[in-house]
PyMOL Python script that loads the backbone (N, CA, C, O; Angstrom):
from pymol import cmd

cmd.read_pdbstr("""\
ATOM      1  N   UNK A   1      -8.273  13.731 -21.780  1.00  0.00           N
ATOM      2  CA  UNK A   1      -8.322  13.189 -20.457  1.00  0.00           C
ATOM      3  C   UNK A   1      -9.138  14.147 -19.591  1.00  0.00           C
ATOM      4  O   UNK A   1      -8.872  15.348 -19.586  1.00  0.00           O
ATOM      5  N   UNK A   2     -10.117  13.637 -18.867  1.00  0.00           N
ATOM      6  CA  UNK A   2     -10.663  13.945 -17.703  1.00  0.00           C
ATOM      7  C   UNK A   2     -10.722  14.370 -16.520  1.00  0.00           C
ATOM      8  O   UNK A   2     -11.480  13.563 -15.981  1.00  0.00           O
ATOM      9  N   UNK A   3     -10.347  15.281 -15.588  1.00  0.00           N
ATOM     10  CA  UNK A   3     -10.577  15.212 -13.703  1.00  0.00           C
ATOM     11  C   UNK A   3     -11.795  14.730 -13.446  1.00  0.00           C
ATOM     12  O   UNK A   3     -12.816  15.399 -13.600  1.00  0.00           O
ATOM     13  N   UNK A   4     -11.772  13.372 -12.980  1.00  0.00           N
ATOM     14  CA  UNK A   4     -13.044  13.120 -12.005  1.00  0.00           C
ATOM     15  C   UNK A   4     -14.114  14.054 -11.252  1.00  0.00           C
ATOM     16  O   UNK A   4     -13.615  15.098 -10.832  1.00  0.00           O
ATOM     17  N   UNK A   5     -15.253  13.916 -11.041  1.00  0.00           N
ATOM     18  CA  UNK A   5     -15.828  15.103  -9.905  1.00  0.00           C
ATOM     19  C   UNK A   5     -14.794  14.541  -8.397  1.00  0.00           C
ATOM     20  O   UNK A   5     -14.902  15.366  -7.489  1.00  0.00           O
ATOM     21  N   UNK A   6     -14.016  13.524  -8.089  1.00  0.00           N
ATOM     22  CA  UNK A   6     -13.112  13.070  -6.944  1.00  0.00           C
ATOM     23  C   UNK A   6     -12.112  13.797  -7.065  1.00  0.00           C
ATOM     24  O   UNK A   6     -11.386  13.839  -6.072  1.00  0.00           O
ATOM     25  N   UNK A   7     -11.833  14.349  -7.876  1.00  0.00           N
ATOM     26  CA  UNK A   7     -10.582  14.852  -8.663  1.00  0.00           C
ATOM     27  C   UNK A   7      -9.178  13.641  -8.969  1.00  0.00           C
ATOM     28  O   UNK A   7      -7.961  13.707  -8.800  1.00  0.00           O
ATOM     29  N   UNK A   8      -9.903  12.822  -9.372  1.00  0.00           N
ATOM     30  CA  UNK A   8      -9.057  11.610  -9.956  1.00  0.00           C
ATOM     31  C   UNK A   8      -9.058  11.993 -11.421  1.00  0.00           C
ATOM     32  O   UNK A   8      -9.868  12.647 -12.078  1.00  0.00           O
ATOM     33  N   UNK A   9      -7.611  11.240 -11.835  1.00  0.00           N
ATOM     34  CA  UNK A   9      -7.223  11.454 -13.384  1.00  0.00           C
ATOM     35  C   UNK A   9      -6.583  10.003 -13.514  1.00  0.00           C
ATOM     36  O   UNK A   9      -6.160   9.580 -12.438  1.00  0.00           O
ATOM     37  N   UNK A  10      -6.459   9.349 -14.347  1.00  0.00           N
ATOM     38  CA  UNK A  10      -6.023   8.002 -14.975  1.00  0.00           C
ATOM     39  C   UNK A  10      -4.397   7.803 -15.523  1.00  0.00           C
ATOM     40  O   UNK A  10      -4.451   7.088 -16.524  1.00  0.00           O
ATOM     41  N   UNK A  11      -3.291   8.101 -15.285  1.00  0.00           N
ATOM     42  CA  UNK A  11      -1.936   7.900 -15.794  1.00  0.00           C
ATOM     43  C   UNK A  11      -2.149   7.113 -16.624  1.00  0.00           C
ATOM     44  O   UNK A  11      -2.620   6.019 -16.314  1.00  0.00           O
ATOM     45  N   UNK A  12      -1.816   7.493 -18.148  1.00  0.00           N
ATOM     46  CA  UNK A  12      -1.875   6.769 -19.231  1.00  0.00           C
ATOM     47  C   UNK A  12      -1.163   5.548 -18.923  1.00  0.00           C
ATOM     48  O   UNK A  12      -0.805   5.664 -17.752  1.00  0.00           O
ATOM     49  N   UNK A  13      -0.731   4.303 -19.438  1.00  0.00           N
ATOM     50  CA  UNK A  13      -0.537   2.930 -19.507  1.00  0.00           C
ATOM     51  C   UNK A  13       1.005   3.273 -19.806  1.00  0.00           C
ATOM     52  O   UNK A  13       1.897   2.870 -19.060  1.00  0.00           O
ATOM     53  N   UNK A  14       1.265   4.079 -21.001  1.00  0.00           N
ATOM     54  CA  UNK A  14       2.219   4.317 -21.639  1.00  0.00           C
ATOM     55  C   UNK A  14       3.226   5.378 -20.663  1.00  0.00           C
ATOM     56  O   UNK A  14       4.404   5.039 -20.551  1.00  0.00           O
ATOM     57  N   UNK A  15       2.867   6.372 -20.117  1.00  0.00           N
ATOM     58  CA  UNK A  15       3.476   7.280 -19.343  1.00  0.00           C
ATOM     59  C   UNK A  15       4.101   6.776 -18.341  1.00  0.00           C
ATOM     60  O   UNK A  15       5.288   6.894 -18.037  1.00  0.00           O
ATOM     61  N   UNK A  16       3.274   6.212 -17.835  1.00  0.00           N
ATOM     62  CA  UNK A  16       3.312   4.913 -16.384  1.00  0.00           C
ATOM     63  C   UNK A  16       4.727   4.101 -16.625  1.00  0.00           C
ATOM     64  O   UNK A  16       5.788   4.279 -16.027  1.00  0.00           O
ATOM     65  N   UNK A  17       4.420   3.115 -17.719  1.00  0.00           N
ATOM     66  CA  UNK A  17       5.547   2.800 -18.211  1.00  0.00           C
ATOM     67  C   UNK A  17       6.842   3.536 -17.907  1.00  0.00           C
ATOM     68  O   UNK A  17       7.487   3.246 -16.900  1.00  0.00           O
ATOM     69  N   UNK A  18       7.226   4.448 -18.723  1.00  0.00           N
ATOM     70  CA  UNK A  18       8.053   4.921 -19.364  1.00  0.00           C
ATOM     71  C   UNK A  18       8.759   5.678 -18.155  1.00  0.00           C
ATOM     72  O   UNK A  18       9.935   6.044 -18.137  1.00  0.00           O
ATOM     73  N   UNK A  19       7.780   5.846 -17.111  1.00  0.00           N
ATOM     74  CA  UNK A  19       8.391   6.804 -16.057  1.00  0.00           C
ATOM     75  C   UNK A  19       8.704   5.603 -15.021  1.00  0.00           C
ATOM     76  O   UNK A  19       9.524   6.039 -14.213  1.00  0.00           O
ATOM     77  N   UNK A  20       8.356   4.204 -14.717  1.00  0.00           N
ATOM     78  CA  UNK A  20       8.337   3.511 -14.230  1.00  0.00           C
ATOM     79  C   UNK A  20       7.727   3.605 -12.853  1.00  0.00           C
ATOM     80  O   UNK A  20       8.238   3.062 -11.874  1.00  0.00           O
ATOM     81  N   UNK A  21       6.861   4.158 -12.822  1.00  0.00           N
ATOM     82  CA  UNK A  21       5.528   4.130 -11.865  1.00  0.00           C
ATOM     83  C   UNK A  21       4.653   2.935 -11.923  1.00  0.00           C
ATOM     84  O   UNK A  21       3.884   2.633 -12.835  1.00  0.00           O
ATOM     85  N   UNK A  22       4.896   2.267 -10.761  1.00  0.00           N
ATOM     86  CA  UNK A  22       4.068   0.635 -10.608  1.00  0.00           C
ATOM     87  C   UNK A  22       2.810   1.011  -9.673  1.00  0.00           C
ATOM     88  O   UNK A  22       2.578   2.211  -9.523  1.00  0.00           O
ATOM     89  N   UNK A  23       2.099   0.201  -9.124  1.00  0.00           N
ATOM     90  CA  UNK A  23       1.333   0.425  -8.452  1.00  0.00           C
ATOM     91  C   UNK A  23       1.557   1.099  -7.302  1.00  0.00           C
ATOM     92  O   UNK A  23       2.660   1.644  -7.257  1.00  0.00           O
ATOM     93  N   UNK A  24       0.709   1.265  -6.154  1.00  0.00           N
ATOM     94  CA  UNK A  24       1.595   1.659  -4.560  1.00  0.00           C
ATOM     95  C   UNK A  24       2.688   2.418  -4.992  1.00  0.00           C
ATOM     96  O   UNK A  24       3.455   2.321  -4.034  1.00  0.00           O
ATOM     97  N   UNK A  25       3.233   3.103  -5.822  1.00  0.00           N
ATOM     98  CA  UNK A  25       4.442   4.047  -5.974  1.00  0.00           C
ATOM     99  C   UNK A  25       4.092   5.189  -5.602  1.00  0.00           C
ATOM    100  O   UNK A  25       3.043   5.599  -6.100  1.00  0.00           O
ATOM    101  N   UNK A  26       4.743   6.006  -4.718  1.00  0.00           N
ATOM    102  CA  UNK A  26       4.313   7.612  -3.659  1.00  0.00           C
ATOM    103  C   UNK A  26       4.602   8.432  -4.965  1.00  0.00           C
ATOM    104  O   UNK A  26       5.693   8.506  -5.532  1.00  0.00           O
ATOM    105  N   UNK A  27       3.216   9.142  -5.408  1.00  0.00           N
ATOM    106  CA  UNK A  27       3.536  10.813  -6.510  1.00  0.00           C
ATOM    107  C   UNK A  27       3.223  11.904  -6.006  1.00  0.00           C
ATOM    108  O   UNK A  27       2.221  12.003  -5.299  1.00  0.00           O
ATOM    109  N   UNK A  28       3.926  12.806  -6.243  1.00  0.00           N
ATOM    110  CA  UNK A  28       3.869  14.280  -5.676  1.00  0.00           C
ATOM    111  C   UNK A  28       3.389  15.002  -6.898  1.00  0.00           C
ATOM    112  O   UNK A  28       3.628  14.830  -8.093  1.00  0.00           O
ATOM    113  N   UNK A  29       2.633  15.868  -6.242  1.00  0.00           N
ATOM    114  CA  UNK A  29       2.509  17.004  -7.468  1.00  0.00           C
ATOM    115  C   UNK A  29       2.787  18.353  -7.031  1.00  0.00           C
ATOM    116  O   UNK A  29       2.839  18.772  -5.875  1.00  0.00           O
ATOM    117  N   UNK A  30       2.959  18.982  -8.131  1.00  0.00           N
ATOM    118  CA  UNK A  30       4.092  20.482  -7.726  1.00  0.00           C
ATOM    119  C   UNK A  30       3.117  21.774  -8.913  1.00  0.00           C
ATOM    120  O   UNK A  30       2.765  21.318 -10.001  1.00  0.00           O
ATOM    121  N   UNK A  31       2.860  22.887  -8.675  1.00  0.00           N
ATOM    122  CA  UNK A  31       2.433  23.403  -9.292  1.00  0.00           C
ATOM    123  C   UNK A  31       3.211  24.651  -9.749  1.00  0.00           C
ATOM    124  O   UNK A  31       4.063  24.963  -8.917  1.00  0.00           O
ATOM    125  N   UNK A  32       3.186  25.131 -10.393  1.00  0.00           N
ATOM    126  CA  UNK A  32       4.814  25.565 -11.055  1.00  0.00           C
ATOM    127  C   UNK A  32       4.500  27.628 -10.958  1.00  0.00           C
ATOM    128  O   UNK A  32       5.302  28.560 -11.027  1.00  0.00           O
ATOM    129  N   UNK A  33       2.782  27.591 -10.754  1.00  0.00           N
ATOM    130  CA  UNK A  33       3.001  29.242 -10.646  1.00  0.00           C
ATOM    131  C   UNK A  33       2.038  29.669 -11.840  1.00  0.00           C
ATOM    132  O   UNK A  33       1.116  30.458 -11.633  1.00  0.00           O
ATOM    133  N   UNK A  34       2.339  28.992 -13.390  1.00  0.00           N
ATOM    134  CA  UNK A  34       2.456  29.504 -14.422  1.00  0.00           C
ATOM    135  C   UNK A  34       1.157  28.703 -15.257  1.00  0.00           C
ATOM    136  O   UNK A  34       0.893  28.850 -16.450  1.00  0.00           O
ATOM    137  N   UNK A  35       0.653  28.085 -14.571  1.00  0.00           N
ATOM    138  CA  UNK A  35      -0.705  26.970 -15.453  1.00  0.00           C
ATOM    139  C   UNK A  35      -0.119  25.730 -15.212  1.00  0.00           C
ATOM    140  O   UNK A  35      -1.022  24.894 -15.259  1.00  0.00           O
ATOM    141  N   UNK A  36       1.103  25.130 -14.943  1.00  0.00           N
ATOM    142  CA  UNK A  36       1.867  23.296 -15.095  1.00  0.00           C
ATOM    143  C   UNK A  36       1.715  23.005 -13.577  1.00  0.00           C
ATOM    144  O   UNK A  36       1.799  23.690 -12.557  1.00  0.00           O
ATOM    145  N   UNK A  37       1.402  21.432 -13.914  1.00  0.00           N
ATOM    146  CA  UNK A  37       1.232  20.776 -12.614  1.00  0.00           C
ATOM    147  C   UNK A  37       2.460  19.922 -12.704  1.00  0.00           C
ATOM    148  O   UNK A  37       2.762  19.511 -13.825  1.00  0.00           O
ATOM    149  N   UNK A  38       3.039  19.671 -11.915  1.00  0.00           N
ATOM    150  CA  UNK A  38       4.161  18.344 -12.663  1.00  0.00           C
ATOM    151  C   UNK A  38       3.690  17.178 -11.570  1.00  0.00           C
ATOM    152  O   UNK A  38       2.992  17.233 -10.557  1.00  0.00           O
ATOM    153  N   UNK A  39       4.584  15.810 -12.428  1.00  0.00           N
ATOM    154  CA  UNK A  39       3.922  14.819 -11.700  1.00  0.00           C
ATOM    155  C   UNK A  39       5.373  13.983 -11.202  1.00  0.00           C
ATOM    156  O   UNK A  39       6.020  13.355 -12.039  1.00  0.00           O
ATOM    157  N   UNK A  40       5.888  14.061  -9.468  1.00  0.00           N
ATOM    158  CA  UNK A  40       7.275  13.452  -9.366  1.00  0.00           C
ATOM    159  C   UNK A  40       7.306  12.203  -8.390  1.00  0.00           C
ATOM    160  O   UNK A  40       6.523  12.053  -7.452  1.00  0.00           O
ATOM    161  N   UNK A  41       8.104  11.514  -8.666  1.00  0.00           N
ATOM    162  CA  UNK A  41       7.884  10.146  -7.985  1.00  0.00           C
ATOM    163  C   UNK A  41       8.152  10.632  -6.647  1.00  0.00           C
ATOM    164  O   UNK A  41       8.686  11.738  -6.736  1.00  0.00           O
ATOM    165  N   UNK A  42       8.013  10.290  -5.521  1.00  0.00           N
ATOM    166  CA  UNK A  42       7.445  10.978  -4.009  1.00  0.00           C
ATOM    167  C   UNK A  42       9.008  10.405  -3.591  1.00  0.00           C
ATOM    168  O   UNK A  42       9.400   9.238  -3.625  1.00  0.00           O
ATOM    169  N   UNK A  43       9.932  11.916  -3.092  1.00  0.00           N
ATOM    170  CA  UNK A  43      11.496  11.552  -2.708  1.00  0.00           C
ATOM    171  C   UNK A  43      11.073  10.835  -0.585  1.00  0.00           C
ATOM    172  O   UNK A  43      11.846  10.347   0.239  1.00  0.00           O
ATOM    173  N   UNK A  44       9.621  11.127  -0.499  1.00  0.00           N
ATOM    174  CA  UNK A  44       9.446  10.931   0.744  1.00  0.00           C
ATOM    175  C   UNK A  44       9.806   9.198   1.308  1.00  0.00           C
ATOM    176  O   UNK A  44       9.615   8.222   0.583  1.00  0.00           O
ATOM    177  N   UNK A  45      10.186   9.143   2.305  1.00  0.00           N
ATOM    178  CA  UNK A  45      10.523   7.475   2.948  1.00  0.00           C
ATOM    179  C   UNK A  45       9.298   6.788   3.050  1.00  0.00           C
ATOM    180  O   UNK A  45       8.374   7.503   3.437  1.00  0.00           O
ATOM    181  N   UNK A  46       9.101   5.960   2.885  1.00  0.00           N
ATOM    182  CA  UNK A  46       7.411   4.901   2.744  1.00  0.00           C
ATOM    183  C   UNK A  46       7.242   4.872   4.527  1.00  0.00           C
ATOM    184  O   UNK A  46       8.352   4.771   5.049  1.00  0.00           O
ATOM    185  N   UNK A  47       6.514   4.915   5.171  1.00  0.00           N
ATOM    186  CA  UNK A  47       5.839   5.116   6.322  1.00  0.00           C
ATOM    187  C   UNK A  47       6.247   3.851   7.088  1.00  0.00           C
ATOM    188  O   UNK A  47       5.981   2.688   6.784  1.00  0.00           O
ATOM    189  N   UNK A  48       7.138   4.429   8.432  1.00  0.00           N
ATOM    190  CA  UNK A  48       7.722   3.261   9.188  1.00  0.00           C
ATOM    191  C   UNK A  48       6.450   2.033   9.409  1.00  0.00           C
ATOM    192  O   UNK A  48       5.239   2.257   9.407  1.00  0.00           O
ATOM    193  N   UNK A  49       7.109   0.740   9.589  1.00  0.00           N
ATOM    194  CA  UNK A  49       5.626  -0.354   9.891  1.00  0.00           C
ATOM    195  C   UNK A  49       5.731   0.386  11.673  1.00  0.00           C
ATOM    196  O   UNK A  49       6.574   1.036  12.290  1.00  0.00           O
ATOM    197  N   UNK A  50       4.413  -0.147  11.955  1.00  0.00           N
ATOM    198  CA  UNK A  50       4.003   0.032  13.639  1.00  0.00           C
ATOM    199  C   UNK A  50       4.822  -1.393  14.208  1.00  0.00           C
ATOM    200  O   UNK A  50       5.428  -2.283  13.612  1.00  0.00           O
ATOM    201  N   UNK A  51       4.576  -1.188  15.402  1.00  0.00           N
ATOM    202  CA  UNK A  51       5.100  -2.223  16.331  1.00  0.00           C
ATOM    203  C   UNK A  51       4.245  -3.230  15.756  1.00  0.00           C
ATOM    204  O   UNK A  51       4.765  -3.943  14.897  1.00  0.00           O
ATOM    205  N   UNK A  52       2.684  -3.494  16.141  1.00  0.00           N
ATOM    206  CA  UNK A  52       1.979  -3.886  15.584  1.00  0.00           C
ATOM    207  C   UNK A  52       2.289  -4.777  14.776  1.00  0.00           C
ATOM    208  O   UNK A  52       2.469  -5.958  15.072  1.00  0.00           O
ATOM    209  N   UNK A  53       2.421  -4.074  13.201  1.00  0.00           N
ATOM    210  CA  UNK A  53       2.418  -4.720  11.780  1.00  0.00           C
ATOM    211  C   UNK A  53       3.781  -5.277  12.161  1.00  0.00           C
ATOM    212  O   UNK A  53       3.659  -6.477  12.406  1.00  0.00           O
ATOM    213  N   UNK A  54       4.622  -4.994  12.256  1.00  0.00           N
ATOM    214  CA  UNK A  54       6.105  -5.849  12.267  1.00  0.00           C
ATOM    215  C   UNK A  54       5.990  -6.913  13.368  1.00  0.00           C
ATOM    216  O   UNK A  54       6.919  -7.717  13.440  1.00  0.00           O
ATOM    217  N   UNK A  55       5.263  -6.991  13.987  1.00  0.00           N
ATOM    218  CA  UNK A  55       5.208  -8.336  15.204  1.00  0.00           C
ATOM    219  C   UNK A  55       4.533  -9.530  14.160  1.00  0.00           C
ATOM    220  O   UNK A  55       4.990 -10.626  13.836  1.00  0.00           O
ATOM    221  N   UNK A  56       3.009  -8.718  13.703  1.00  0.00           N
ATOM    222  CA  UNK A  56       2.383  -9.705  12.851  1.00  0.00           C
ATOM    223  C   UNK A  56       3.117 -10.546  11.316  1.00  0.00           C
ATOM    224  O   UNK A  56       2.941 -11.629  10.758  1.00  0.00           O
ATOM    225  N   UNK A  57       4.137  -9.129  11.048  1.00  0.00           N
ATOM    226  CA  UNK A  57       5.009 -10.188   9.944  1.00  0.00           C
ATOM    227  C   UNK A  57       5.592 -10.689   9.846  1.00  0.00           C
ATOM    228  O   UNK A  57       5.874 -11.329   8.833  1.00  0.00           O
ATOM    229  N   UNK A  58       6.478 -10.667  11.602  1.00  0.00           N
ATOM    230  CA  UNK A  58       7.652 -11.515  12.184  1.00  0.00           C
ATOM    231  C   UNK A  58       6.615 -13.208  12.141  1.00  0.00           C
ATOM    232  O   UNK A  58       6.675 -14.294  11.565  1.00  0.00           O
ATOM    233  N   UNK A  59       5.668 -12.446  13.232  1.00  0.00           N
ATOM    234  CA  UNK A  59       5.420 -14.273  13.236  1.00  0.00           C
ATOM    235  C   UNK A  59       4.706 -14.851  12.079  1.00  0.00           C
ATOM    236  O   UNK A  59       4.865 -16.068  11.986  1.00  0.00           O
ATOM    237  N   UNK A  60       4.029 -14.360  11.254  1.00  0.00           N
ATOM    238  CA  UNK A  60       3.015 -14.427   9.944  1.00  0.00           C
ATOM    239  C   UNK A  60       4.024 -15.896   9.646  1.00  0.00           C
ATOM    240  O   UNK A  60       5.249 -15.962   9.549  1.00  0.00           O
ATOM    241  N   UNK A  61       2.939 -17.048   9.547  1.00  0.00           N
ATOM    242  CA  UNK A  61       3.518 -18.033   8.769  1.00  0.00           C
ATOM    243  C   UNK A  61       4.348 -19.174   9.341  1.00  0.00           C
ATOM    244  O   UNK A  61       4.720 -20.169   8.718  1.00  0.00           O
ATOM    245  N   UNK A  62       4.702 -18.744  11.246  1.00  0.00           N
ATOM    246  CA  UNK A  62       5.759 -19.160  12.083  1.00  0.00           C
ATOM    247  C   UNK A  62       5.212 -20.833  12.718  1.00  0.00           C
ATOM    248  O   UNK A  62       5.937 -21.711  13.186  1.00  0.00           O
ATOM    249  N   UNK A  63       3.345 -20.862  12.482  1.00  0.00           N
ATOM    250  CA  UNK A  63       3.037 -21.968  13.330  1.00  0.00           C
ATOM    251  C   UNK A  63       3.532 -23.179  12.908  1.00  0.00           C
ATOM    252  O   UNK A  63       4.169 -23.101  11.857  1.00  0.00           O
ATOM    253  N   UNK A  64       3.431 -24.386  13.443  1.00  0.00           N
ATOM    254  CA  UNK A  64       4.654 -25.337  13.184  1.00  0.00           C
ATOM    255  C   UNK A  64       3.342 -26.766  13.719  1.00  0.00           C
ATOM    256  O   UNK A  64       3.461 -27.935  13.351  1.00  0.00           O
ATOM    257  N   UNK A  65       2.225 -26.261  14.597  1.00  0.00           N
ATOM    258  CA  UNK A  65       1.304 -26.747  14.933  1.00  0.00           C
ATOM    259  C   UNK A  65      -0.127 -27.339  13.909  1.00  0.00           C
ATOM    260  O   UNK A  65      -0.837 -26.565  13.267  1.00  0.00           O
ATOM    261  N   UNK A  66      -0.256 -28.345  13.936  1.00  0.00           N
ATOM    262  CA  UNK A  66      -1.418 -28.029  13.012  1.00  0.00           C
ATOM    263  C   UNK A  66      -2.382 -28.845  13.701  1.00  0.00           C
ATOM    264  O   UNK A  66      -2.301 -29.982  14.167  1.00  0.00           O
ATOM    265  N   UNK A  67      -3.570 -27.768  13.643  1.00  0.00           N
ATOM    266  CA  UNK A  67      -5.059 -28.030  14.662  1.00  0.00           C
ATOM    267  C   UNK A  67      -6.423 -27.505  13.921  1.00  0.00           C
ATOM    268  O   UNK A  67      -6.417 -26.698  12.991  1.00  0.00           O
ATOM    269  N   UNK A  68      -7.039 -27.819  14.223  1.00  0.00           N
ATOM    270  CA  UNK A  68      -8.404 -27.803  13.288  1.00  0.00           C
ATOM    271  C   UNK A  68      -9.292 -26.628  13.984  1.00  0.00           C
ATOM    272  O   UNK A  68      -9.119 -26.617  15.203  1.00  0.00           O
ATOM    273  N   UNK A  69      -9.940 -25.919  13.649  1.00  0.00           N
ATOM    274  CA  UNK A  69     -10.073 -25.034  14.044  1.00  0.00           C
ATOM    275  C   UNK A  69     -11.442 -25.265  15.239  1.00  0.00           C
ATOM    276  O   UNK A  69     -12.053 -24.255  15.588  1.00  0.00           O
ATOM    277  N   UNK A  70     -11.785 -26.420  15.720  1.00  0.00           N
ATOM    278  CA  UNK A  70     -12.845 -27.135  16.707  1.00  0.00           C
ATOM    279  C   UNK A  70     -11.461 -27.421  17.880  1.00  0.00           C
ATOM    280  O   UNK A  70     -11.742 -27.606  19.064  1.00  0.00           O
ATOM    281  N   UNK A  71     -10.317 -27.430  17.519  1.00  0.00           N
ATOM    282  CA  UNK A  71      -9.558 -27.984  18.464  1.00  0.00           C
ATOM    283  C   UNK A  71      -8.909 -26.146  19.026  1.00  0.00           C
ATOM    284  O   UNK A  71      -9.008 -25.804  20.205  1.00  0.00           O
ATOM    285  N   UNK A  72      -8.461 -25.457  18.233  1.00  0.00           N
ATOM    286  CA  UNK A  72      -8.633 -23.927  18.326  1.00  0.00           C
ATOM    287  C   UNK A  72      -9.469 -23.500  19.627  1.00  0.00           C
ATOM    288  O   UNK A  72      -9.363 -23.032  20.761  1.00  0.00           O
ATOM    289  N   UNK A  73     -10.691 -24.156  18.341  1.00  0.00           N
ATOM    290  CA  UNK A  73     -11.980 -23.288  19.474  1.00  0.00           C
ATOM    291  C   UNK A  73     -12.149 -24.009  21.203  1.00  0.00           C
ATOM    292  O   UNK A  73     -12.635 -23.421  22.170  1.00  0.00           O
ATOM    293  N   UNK A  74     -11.572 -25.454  21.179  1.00  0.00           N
ATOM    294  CA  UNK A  74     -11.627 -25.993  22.519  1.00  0.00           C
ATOM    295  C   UNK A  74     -11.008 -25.383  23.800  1.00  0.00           C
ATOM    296  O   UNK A  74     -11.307 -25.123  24.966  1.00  0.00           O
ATOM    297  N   UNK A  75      -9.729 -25.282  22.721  1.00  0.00           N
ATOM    298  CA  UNK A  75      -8.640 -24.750  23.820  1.00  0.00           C
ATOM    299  C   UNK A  75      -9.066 -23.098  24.523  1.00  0.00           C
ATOM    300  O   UNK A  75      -8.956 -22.792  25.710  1.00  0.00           O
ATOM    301  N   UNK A  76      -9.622 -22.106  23.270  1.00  0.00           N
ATOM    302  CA  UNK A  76     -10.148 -20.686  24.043  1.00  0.00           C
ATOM    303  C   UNK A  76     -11.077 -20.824  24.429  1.00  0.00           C
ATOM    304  O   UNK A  76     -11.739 -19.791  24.336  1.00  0.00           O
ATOM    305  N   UNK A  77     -11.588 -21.617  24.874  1.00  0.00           N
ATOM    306  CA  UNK A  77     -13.423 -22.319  25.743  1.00  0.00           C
ATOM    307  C   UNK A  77     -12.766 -22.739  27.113  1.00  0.00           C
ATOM    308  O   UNK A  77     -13.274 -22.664  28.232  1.00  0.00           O
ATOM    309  N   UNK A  78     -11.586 -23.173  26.781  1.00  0.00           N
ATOM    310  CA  UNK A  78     -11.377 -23.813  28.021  1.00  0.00           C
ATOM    311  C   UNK A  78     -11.958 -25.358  28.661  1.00  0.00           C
ATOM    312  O   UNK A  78     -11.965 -25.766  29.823  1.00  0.00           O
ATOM    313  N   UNK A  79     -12.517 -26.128  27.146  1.00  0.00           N
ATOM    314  CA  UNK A  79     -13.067 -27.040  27.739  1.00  0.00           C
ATOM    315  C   UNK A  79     -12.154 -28.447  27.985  1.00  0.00           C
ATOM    316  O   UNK A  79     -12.648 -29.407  28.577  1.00  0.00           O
TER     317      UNK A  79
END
""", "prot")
cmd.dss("prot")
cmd.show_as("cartoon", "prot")
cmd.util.cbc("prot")
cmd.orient("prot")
């Protein structure tokens, strides 16, 4: 196995597995002093949503309206 010139490395298929590391899963790495890097699933909390993102996923999906997007565009024209 390889370090990238990015310093990217590839988690075998099998390791991945076995440790149950999915995609988007937070890894830490720890360097031990002695030559070992270790590789630990991240004990950190996943990053609060913003006001923002939680408004957009409250309403995501909420419209009940259905308009064509010429009738959309009428209404922010104001015509």
């Amino acid at each position: 196995m390889r370090i990238t010139s990015r310093g990217q490395v590839t988690i075998p298929a099998r390791i991945r597995e076995q440790a149950g590391l999915l995609p988007n899963t937070e890894v830490e790495f720890v360097y031990d002093g002695r030559g070992e890097v270790r590789l630990f699933r991240s004990r950190r909390r996943a990053r609060k949503k913003s006001r923002g993102e939680a408004l957009v996923e409250h309403m995501r999906g909420k419209g009940d309206i259905r308009m064509t997007t010429e009738e959309i565009m009428a209404l922010t024209r104001g015509v």
